[in-house]
Backbone as a chain_set.jsonl record, in Angstrom:
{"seq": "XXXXXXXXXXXXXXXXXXXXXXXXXXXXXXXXXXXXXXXXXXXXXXXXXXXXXXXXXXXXXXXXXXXXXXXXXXXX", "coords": {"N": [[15.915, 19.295, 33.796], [13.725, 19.925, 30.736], [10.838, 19.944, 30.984], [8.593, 20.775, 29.251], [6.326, 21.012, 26.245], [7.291, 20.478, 23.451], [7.398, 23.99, 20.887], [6.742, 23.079, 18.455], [5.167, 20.675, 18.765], [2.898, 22.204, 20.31], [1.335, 22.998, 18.663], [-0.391, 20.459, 17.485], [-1.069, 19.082, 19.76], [-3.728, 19.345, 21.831], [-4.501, 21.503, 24.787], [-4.623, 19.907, 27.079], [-3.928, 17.758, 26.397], [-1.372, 17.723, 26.033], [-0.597, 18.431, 28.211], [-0.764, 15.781, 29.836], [1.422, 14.604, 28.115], [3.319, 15.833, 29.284], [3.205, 15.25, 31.841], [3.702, 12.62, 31.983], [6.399, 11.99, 30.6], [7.13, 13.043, 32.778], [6.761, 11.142, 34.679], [8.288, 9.481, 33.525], [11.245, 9.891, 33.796], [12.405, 11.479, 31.779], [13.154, 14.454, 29.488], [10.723, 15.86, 27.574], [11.063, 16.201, 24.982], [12.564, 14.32, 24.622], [11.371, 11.975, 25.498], [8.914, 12.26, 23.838], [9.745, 11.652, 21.301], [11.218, 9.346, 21.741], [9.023, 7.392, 22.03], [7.851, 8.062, 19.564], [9.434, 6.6, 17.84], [9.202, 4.367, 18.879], [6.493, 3.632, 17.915], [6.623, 4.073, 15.517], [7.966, 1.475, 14.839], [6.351, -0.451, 15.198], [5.777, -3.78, 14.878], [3.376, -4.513, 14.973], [2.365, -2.55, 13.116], [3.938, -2.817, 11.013], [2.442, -5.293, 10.305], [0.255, -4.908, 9.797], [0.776, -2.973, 7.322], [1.362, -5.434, 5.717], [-0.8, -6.672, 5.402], [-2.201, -5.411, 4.164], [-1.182, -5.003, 1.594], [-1.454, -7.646, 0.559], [-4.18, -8.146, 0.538], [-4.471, -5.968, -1.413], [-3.169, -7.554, -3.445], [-4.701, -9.922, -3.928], [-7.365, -9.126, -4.163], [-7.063, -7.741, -6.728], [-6.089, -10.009, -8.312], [-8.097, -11.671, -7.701], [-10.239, -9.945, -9.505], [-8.648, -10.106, -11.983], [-8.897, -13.09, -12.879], [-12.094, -13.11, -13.09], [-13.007, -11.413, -14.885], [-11.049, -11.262, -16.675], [-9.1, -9.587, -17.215], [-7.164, -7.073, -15.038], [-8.394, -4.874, -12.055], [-9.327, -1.547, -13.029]], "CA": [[15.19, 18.545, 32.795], [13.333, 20.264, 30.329], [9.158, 19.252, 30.663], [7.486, 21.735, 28.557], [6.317, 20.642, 25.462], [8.184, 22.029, 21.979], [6.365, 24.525, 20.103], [6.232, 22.13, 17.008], [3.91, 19.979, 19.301], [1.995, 22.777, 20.526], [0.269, 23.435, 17.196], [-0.464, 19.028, 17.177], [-1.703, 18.744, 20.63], [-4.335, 19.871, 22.589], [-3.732, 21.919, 26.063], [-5.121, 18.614, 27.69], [-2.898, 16.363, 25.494], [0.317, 18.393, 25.893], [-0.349, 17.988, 30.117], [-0.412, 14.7, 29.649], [2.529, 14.145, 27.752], [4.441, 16.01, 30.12], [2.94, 14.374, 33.434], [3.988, 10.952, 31.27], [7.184, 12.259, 30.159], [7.874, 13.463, 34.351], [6.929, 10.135, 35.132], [9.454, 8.309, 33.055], [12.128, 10.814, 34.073], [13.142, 12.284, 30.851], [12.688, 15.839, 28.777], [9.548, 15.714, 26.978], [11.796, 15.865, 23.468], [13.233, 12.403, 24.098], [10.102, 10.983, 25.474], [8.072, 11.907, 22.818], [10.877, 11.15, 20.24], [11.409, 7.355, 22.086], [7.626, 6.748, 21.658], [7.478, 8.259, 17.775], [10.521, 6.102, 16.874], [8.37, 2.831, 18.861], [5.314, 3.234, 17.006], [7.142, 3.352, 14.123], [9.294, 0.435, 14.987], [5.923, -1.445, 15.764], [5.662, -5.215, 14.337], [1.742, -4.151, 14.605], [2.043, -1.455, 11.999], [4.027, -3.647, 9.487], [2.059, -6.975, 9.815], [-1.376, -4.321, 9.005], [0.936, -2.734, 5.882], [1.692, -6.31, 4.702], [-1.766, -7.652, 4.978], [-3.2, -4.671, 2.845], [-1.066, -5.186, 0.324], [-2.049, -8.985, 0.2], [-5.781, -7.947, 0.455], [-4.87, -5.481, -2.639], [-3.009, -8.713, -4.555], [-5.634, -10.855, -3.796], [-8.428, -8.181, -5.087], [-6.389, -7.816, -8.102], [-6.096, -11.688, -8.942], [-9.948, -11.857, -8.268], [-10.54, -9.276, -10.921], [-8.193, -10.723, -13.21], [-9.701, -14.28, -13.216], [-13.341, -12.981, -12.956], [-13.093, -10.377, -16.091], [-9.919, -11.844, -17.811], [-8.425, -8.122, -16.679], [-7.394, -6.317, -13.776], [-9.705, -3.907, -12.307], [-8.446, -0.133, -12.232]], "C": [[14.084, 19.444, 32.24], [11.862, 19.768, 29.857], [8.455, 20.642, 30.101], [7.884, 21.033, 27.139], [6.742, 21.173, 24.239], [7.242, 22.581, 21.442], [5.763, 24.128, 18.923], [5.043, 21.744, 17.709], [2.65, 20.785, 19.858], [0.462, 22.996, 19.408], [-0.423, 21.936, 16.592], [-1.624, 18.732, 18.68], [-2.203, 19.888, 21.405], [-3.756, 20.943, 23.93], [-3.743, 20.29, 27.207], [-3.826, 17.955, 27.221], [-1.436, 17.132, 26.181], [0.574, 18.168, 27.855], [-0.44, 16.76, 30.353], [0.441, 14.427, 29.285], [3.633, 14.635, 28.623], [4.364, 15.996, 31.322], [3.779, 13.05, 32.943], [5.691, 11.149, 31.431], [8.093, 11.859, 31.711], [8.122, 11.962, 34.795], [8.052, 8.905, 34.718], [10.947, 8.56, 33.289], [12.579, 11.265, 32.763], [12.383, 13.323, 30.649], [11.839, 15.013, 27.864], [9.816, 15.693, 25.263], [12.061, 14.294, 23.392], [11.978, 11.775, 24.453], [9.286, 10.637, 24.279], [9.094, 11.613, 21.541], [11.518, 9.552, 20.583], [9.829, 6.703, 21.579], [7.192, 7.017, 19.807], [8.635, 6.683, 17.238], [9.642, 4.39, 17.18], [7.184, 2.434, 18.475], [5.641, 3.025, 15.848], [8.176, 2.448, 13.543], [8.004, -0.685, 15.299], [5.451, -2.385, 14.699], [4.222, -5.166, 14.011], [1.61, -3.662, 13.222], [2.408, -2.118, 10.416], [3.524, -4.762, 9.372], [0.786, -6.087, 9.002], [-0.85, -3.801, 7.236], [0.993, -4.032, 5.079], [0.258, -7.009, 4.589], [-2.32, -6.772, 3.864], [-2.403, -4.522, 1.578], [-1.448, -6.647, -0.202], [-3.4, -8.98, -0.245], [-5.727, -7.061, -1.064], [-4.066, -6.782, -3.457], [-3.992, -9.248, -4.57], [-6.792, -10.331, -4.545], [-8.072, -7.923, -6.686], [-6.083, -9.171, -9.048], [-7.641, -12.02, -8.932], [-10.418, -10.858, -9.674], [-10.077, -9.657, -12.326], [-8.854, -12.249, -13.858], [-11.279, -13.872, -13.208], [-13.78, -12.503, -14.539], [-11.77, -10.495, -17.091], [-9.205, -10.247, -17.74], [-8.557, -7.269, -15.328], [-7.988, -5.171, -13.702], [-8.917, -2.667, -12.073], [-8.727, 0.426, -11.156]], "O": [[13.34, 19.868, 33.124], [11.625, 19.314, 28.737], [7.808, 21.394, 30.83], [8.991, 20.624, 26.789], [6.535, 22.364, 24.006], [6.172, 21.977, 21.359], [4.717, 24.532, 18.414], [3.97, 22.283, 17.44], [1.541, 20.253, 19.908], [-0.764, 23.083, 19.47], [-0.947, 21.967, 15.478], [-2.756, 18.26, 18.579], [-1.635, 20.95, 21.659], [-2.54, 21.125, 23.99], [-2.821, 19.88, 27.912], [-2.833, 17.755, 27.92], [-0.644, 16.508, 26.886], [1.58, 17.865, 28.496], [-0.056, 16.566, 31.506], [0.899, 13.622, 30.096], [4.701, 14.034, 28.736], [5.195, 16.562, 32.033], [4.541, 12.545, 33.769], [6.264, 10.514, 32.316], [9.015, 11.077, 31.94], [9.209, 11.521, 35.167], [8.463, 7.901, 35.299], [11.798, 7.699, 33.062], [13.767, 11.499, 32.981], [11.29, 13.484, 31.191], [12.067, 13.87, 27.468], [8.997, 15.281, 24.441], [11.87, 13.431, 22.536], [11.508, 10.991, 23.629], [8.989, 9.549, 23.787], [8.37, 11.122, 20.674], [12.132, 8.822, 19.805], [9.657, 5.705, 20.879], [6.467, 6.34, 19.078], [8.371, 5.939, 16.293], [9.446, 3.516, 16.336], [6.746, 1.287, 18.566], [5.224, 2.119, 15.126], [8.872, 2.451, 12.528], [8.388, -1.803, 15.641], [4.82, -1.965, 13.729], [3.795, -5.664, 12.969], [0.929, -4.188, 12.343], [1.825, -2.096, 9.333], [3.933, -5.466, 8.449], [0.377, -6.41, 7.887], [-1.518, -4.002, 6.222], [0.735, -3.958, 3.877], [0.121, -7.883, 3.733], [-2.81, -7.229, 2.831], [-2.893, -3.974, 0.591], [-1.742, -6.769, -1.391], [-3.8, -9.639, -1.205], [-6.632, -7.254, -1.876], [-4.731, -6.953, -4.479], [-4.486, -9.03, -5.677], [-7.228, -10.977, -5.498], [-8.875, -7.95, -7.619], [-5.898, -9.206, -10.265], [-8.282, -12.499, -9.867], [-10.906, -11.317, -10.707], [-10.683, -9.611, -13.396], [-9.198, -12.439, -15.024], [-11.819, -14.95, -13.459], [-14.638, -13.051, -15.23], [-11.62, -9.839, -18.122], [-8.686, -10.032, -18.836], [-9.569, -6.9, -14.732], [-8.215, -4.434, -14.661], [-8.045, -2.579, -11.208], [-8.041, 1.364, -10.749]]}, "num_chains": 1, "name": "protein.A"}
């Protein structure tokens, strides 16, 4: 099993960070490619991340309908 971290990630993470990810990695039993490639794909699979993109686009409709009724035009 391959625990050293790829050289892409070297130039991303710390020396600290990178011994962490591959104490983490040891501990889950996989190579430190799929670990950190299971955890990229579940942050960006997280229900968190798209409820925060869908509120800020509500917060920019909503800012954009206040401007329009306030000033009879939306604001740039």
């Amino acid at each position: 099993m391959d625990n050293q971290v790829p050289a892409a990630l070297e130039q991303l993470l710390t020396p600290a960070e990178q011994k962490q990810v591959e104490w983490a990695a040891a501990v889950a039993g996989q190579p430190v490619v799929s670990f950190v490639r299971d955890a990229v794909l579940a942050a960006a699979a997280d229900p968190l991340i798209a409820a925060l993109d869908q509120a800020a686009d509500r917060v920019a409709d909503l800012r954009g309908f206040s401007e329009t009724a306030r000033h009879g035009h939306a604001a740039a």
